[in-house]
Structures are given as C-alpha cells and as structure tokens.
C-alpha positions as CSV (number, residue, x, y, z in Angstrom):
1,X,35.0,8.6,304.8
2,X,33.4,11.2,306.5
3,X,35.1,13.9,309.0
4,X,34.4,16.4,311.1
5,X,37.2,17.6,313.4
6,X,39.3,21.3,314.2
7,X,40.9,21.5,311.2
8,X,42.8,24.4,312.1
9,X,43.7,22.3,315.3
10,X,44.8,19.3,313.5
11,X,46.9,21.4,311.2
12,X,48.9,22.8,314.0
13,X,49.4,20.0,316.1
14,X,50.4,18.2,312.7
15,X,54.1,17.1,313.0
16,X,54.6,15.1,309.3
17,X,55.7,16.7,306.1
18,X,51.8,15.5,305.0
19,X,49.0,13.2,306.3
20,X,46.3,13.0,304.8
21,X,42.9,13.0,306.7
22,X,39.8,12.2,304.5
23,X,39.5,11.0,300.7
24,X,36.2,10.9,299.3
25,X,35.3,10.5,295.4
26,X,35.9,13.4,294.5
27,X,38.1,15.9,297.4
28,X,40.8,15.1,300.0
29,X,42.0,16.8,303.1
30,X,45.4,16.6,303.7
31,X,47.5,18.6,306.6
32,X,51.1,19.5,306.5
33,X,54.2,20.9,308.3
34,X,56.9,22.5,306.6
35,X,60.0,23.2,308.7
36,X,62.2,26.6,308.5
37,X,63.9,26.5,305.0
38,X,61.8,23.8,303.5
39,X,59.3,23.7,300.7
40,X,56.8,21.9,299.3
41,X,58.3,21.5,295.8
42,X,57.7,23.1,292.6
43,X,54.8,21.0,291.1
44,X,52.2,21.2,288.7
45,X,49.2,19.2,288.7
46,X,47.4,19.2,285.5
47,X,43.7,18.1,286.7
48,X,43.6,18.8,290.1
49,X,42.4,22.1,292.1
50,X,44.1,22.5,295.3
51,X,43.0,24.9,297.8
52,X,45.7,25.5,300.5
53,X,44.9,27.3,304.0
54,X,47.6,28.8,306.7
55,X,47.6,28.4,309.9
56,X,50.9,29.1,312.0
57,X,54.5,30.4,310.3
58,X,55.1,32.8,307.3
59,X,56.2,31.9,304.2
60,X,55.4,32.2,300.0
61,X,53.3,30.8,297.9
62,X,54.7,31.2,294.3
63,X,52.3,30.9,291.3
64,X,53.1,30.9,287.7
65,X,57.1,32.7,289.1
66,X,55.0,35.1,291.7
67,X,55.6,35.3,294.8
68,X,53.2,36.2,297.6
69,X,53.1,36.2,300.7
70,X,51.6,33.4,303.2
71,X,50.9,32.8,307.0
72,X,47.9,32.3,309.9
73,X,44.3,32.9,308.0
74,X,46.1,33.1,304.0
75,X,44.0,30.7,301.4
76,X,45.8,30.1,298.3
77,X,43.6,28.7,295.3
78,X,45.7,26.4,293.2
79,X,43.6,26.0,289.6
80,X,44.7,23.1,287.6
81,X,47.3,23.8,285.5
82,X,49.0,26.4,287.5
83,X,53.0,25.8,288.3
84,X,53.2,26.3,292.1
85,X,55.4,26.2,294.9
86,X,55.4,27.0,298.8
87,X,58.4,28.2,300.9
88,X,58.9,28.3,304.7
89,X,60.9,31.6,305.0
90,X,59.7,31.7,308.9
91,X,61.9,30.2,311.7
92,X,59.1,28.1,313.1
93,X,57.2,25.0,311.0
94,X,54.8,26.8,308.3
95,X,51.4,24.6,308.8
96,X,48.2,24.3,306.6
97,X,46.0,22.2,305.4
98,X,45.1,21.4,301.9
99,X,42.0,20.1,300.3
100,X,42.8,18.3,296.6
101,X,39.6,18.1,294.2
102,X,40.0,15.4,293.2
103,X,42.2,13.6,295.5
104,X,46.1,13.5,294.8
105,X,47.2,11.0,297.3
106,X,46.5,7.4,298.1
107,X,44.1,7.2,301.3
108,X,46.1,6.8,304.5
109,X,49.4,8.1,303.3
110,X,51.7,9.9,305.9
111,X,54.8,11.5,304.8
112,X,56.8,12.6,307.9
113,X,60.0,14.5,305.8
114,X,59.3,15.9,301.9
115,X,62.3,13.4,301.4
116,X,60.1,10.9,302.2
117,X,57.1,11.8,300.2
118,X,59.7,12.3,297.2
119,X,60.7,8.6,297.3
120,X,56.9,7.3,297.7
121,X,56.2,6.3,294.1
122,X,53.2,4.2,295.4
123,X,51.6,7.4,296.8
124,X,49.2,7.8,294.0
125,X,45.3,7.6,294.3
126,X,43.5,5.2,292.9
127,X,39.5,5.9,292.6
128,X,37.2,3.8,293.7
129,X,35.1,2.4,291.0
C-alpha cells in the first residue's frame, strides 16, 4: 500500500504502544508511543534492518549493552543482527516512528500497551507471494 502522510505528525499524535502504517514487499512503517518508564524490549532481529526516528520525549537507545542517547530529530540504525533496546527515561510519552526492511509485523496490527504486543503471537508477517 502506498502512503504519503506527516510522518512526524502521525508519530506524535500516535497514542498505541505501535501501529503500523504501510507494509509493502519489502519495508514497513510503523509508529509508536512509549510512556515514561517503559521500553520497547530487549530484541534482536536476525534479518531485519530497522531504522528508528524521534520525534517528542528523551530516552536511550541501547545497542550491543551501549547506551546513547535519544529524543526529537535522533535516527537510530538497527543492522540485523544487533541486540537492541529503547528506554523512555523522559516524563512525557517518547514517540517515533520506525521503518522495518523487510516488514516485522503483520499488516494492520495495532498494539495499544507493550503488554499487548507481548501476548500477540499472531503478530507475524506473512509475505505475499
């Protein structure tokens, strides 16, 4: 599916933990909120690039047990492979949006708490062939 909207719009008006946007063949765009003292989750994803880009709140990314800093106008480049993690340490929502190559998550999916997307086990995409 094509898009063309305000990202940086859409990711701070974005209220859910994630929703994802677009999926094509071979990226996604998904936007997400992380409330004060949440994270994303340490994760690794073993053939997937993810690109993630800040637009309101402070937090961390941590790559590979490093921690750097993140907030408005930060990109973090995620190469395959790489354990990663992102923290809110702000007392607002840390928001962002994401692009996956290629896609993580099945087309559609809305998360609206991490608890949520942690009990999704259908939340897997499925390419189109």
């Amino acid at each position: 599916m094509a898009l063309n909207i305000d990202i940086v719009e859409a990711a701070r008006k974005n209220e859910f933990f994630r929703q994802v946007l677009s999926t094509g063949r071979h990226a996604q765009v998904v936007v997400m909120s992380i409330p004060p003292c949440g994270e994303i989750g340490e994760e690794v994803h073993e053939n997937v690039d993810q690109v993630l880009t800040f637009v309101a709140g402070e937090g961390v990314a941590i790559l590979e047990g490093e921690e750097s800093h993140v907030g408005p106008d930060h990109l973090v480049h995620v190469p395959a492979g790489t354990r990663h993690n992102v923290v809110n340490r702000g007392s607002f929502p840390l928001r962002l949006y994401t692009v996956y190559a290629p896609p993580q998550h099945a087309q559609g999916t809305i998360h609206k708490t991490k608890a949520e997307a942690d009990a999704d086990e259908a939340d897997k995409f499925v390419p189109v062939t």
